[in-house]
Structures are given as C-alpha cells and as structure tokens.
N, C-alpha and C positions, 0 to 999 in steps of 0.2 A: 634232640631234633637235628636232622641234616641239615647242612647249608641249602641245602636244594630245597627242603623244606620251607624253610625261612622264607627264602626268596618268592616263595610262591603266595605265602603270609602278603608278604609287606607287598608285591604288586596285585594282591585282592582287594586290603585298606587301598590301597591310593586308585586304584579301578573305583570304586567305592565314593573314595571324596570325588573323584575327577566327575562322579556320576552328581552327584548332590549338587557341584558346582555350577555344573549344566543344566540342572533345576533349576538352581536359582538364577543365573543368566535369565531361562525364559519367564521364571515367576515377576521376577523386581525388573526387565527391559536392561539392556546395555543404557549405561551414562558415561556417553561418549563425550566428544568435545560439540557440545550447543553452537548456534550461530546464529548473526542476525538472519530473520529469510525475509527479501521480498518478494509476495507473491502479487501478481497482477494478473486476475481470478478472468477467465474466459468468459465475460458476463454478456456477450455480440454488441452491438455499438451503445456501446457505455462507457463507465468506467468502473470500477470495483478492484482496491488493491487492500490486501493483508498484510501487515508488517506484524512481525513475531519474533519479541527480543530473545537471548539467548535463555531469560531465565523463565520464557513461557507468559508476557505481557502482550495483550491481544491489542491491537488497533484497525480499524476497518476506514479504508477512505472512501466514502461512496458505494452506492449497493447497485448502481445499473439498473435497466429499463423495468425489470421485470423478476423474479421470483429465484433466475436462474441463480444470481449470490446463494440465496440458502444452501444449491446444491454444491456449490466451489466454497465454501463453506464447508460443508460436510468430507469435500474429499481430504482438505490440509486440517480438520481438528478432528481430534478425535471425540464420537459420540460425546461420549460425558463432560466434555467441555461444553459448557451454558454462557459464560462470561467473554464480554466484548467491552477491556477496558477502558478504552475510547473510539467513540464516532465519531467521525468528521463528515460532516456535506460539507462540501466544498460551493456547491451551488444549488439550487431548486432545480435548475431544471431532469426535465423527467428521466430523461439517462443517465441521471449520476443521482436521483430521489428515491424514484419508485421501489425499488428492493429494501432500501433501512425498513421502513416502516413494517414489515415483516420481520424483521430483523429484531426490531423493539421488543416487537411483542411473543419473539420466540428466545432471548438471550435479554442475558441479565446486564445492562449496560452499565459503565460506572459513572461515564460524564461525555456530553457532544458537545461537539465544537462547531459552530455555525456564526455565519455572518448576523442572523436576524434581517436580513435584507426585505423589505415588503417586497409582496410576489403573490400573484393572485392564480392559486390553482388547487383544485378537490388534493391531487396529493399532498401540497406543500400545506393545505391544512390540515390534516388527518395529521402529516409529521410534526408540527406542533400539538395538535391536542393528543398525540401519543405521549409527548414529550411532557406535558403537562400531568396528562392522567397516570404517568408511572411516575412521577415524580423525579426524574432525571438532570442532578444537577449539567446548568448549559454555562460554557465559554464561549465569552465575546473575545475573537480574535483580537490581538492588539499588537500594533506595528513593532517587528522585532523583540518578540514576547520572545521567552523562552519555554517549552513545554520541556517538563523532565520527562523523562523513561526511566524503565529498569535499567540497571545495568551499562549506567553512562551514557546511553542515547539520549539521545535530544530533539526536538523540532524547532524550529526557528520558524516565524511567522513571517513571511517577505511581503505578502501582498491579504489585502489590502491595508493601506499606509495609515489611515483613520477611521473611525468604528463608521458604518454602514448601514448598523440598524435602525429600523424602520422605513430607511429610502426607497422610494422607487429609483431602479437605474435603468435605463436605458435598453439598454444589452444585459441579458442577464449573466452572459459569458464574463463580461466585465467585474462582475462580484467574488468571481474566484476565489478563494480561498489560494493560498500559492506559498506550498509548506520547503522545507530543506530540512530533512532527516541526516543527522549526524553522528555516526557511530566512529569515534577517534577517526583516523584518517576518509574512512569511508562516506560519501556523502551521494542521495539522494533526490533528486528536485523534483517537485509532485505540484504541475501545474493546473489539473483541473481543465479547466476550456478555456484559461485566457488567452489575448487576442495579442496581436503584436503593438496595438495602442498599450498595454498596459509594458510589455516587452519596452519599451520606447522609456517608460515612466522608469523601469530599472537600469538601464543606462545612462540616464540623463542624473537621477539622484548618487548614483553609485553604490549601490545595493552589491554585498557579496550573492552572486548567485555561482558560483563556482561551482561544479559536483561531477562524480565519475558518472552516473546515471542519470539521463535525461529520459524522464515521463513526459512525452511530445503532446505538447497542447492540444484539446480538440479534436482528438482521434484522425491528428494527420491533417488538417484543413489547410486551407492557406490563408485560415485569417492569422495562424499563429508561426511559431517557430521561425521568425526572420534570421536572416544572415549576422547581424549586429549580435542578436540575443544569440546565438548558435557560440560566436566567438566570444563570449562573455562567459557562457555556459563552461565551454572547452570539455563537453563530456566524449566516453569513449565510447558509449553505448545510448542506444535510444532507443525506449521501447514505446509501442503505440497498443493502445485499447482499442478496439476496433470491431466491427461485425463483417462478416462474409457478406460480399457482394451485397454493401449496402446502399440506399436509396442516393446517399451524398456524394460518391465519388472518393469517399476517406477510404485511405490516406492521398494527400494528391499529389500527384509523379513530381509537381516540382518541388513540394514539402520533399519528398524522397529523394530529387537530384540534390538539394540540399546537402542533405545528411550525407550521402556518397560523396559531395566535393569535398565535404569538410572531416573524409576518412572517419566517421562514425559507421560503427556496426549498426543493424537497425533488426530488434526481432519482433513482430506483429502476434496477436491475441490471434486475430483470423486465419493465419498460417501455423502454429502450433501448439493452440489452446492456451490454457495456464503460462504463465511465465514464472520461472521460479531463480528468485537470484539470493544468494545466499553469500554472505561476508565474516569475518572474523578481526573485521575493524584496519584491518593493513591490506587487504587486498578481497575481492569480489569475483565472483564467478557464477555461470549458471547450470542449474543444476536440472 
C-alpha cells in the first residue's frame, strides 16, 4: 500500500471517530462547568424566584399572583423535570401565594418552608389543605437555622427571630420569611416584603445581613429598603420583582434615588423580564 494510501485510511477512521464523537456530544448534552443560577422569574407584581444548585437541586421562593410561575417555570426546567426540592412562602399574601398552590399540585415537592402564621384567606387555605392532602413534610422556620443544599449552599434564616405560628400579625409583610443564600463567598439576601420596622430589628440586634445581591423588599415600596439597612446590606446589585405600570407606584423613585446614592446597580422584572444571575461561589454575574 502507498503512503498516500495510508494516509487516506487513517483520515477516513478519524473523519469516522470525529463523527461518532459529534453524536454523542448531542446524544449525552455537553457537561460543562454547572453553576449556582438565580433566577427571579417575570411573575408582574409578585415575587417568584428559582435557585438551581450546580448539581441540579430545585428551590422555588414564592409563586406570584397568578398562574404565570408555571410558565417561568417551564422556560428555566426542562419539561421532564416534575420535582421542586424545596418551597418556600415567605408570606400569605396573594402575590407571593397564589401560583404555589398550582405548583403543588403540578410538581412533586419534597419539603415547604412556611411561617404557619394565622392568615385568613380562600388561598392561604386551599395552600394548606394542599399541603395536607399531598402529604408534604413542612419546616417551621427557626431564628438562624441553617438549611443545607447540594453542593455547599446553604440558607440562613435571619427573620423571623421566634416561631410565628398560629399568630395573627398585624401586617402581614411583617411575617416575612427573610432567607441569606450562601454559596462559599457568594451571598444572596431574599427579603420577601419586609418593611423597614423589621430592617430596624436587624440593626439593632446585629444580625450578619451582608450579601453581593440585594432582593429589594416589597417590589420597590418605601415601606422597605431604608438607608441604615442599604449600608448594612453593602450589596452591589439590587434586583426588584415587580409588574409593569402597576396600581402602587412600585418601585418608588425614592426607593430608587436610594440605591443610585448608594452606587448600587438596580435591574427590575418589569424592564427585562426574567433575571438570571448565575455564580460559581467566587464571583457572580448576569447572564
């Protein structure tokens, strides 16, 4: 056989492998380098955020007004994914309720995390007797609890400081749930609607609330996010859930001159849908 020969051999086999290899690239998907993502899902004046550890652990905070979660849902999992490792309500009320309860009963959840706060409304009982009727073991938050993740994350319980269920409160914004997500240096703060009365309770006790990302209380109000709490926070970024030209005036210009004095970025739901922030535990970016 000539060399010329040969040579035409061996770049047929490796044409050949290089082809099989290209298969299987699209059969088995690329396993590239994972990362934590947070997404904080377009759900209009709500709130609804997805956290998605690197190894594929689901966590859902709040499902927003209305039905829209299911479909911000469908766009960051893919179909065949049914499981929603942990739920959290953070509060009853209807903007951050109404979507789980769909949610329940369309994903296979593993465990909720709720106040148990008394709260009288057709949704917030349907979310318990969902809760009941699937069988759905529930977590009473507990001051400075630690919740494990996959993969090193963690949550940290900052608010509320003593168990809540059964109470009537007042305010129901007051109930908050108020989480700090922690991937090695990376750090999240996921306030729900509390108010700056509660803001007030974490300065005075000295609570670490430190984090690169601030989830802005209340879709922007001005009952939350004070100047005190901002410089506690020291985040470099603020994202707000929000609705398009909604009834309340959220986000409000001085919540927002806020964040501009205090050289924070600020990206809003109602200006570019989904938020998608993704970290690899030493540094954060959006993607």
């Amino acid at each position: 056989m000539s060399p010329f020969s040969s040579r035409i051999i061996k770049y047929f086999f490796l044409a050949i492998a290089v082809g099989v290899a290209g298969v299987a690239f699209i059969v088995l998907g690329y396993s590239g380098p994972r990362y934590t993502t947070v997404t904080v899902l377009n759900v209009g004046q709500g709130d609804a955020i997805l956290i998605t550890t690197p190894s594929g652990q689901r966590v859902l905070i709040d499902g927003g007004p209305d039905l829209a979660v299911l479909e911000g849902l469908g766009r960051h999992l893919p179909f065949y994914e049914r499981t929603i490792d942990l739920l959290v309500l953070t509060h009853p009320d209807a903007d951050h309720l109404t979507g789980l309860i769909e949610v329940m009963r369309r994903y296979t959840i593993g465990a909720v995390l709720h106040t148990g706060v008394a709260y009288d409304s057709a949704g917030y009982r349907h979310f318990q007797s969902e809760l009941i009727r699937r069988g759905i073991p529930v977590i009473d938050p507990g001051f400075l609890d630690t919740i494990q993740l996959s993969d090193g994350l963690r949550f940290e319980v900052l608010y509320p400081q003593q168990s809540i269920a059964g109470q009537s409160i007042k305010y129901s914004n007051e109930s908050s749930i108020v989480l700090r997500l922690i991937d090695n240096h990376f750090r999240v703060l996921l306030t729900g609607d509390t108010t700056i009365a509660i803001e007030k309770i974490f300065l005075t006790s000295g609570v670490d609330v430190v984090a690169d990302v601030l989830k802005v209380g209340h879709h922007g109000s001005d009952t939350s996010t004070g100047e005190g709490f901002l410089n506690a926070v020291d985040p470099t970024l603020a994202v707000i859930s929000v609705g398009v030209d909604n009834k309340f005036g959220h986000p409000s210009p001085r919540v927002l001159d806020r964040l501009v004095g205090f050289s924070i970025s600020v990206i809003r739901t109602d200006q570019v849908g989904d938020i998608i922030i993704q970290s690899d535990g030493q540094r954060y970016w959006l993607r």
